[in-house]
GUTI-133085 format. One line per 2 residues: number of its first residue (from 0); their letters; for each residue x, y, z of C-alpha. Coordinates in nm, 4 decimals. Each point is the difference from the previous one (the first is absolute). Layout:
N
NUM = a = X,Y,Z; ...
This chain:
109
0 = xx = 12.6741,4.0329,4.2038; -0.2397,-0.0346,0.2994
2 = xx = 0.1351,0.1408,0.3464; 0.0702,-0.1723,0.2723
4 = xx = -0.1234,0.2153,0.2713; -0.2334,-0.1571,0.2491
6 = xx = -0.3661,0.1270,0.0850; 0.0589,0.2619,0.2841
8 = xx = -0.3704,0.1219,-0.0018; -0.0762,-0.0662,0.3597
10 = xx = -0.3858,-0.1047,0.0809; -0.2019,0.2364,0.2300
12 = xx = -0.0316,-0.1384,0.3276; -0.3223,-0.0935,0.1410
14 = xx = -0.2326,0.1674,0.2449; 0.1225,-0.2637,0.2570
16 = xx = 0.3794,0.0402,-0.0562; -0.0443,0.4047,0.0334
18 = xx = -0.2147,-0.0068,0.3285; 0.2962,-0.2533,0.1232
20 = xx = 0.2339,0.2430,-0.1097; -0.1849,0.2847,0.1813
22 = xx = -0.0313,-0.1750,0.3391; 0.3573,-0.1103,-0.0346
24 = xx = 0.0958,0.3568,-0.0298; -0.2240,0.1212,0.3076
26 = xx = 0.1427,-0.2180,0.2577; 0.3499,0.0637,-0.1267
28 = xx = -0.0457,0.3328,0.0315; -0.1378,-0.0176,0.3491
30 = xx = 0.2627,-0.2132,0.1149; 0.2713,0.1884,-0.1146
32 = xx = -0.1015,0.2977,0.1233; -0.0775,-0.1243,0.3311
34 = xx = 0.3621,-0.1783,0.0449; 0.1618,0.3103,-0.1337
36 = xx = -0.1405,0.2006,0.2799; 0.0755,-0.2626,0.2689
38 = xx = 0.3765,0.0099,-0.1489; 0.0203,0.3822,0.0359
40 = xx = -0.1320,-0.0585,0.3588; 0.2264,-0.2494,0.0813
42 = xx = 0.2986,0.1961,-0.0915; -0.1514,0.3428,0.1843
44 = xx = -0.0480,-0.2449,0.2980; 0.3690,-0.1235,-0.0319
46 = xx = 0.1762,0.3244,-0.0261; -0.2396,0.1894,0.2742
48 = xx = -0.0103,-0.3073,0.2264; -0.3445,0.0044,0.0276
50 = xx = -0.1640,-0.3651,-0.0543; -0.2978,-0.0063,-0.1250
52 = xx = -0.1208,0.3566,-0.0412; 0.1116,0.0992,-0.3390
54 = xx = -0.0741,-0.3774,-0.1302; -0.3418,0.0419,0.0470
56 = xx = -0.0132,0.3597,-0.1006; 0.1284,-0.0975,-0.3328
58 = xx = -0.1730,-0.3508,-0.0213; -0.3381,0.1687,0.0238
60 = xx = 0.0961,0.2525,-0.2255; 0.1069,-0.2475,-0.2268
62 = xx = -0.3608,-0.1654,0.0093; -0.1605,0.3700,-0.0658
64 = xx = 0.1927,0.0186,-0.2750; -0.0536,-0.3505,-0.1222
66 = xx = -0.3786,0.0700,-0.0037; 0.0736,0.3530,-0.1448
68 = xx = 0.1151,-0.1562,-0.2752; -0.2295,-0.3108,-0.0414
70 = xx = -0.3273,0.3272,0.0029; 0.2245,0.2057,-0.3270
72 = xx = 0.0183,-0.3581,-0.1604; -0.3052,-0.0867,-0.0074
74 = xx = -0.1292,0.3257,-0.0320; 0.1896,0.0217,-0.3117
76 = xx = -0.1225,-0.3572,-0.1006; -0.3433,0.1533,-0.0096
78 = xx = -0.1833,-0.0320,-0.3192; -0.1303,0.3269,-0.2072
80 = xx = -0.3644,0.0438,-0.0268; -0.0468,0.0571,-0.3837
82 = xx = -0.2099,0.2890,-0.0887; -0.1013,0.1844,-0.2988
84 = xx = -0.0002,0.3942,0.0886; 0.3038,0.1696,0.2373
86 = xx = -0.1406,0.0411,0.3110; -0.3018,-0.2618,0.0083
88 = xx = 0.1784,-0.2196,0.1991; -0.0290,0.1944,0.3061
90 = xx = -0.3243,0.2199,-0.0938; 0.1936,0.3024,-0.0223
92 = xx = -0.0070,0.2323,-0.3294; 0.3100,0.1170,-0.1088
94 = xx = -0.1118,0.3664,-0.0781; -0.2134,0.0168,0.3028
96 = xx = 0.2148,0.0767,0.3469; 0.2926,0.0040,-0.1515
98 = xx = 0.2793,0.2030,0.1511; 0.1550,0.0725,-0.3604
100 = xx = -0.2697,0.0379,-0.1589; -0.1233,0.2527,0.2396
102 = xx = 0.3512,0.1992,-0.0159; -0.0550,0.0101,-0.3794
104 = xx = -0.3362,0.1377,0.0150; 0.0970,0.2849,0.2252
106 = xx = 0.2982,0.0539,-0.2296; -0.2110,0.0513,-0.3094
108 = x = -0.2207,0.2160,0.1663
């Protein structure tokens, strides 16, 4: 007896759909963070009675951290550069300089 379970294979989505995605995220994520920080202001301002001191404290605290997090996104968006041997990428030889290496060397000796 076949089964009646639908197809839930879902397609990959396109190069389009995942930038959207990613942008969508960014400004989110700077928004948030900025109207967080102008809430906490607010409130400090509120209890303390002082107007607009600790609003824009916070607020431009919120947009550090807005941007702080936009520069770890993207950072972490970053694509690898492929390479064949450990330590080609950045011209460096593993054995050569290396602070463990080194420690083992004296250790043998």
């Amino acid at each position: 007896m076949p089964s009646k379970k639908k197809d839930t294979k879902k397609e990959p989505k396109s190069m389009g759909q995942r930038s959207f995605n990613s942008g969508y995220s960014v400004g989110l994520n700077l928004m948030s963070c900025v109207i967080v920080g102008m809430a906490i202001g607010y409130g400090i301002d509120v209890y303390f009675d002082t107007k607009p001191a600790f609003f824009l404290l916070f607020m431009f605290l919120g947009i550090a951290a807005g941007f702080r997090s936009i520069w770890y996104f993207m950072n972490a968006q970053a694509p690898a550069k492929p390479s064949s041997k450990v330590g080609e990428a950045d011209g460096h030889d593993p054995g050569e300089g290396d602070a463990t290496a080194d420690d083992e060397n004296q250790q043998s000796n």
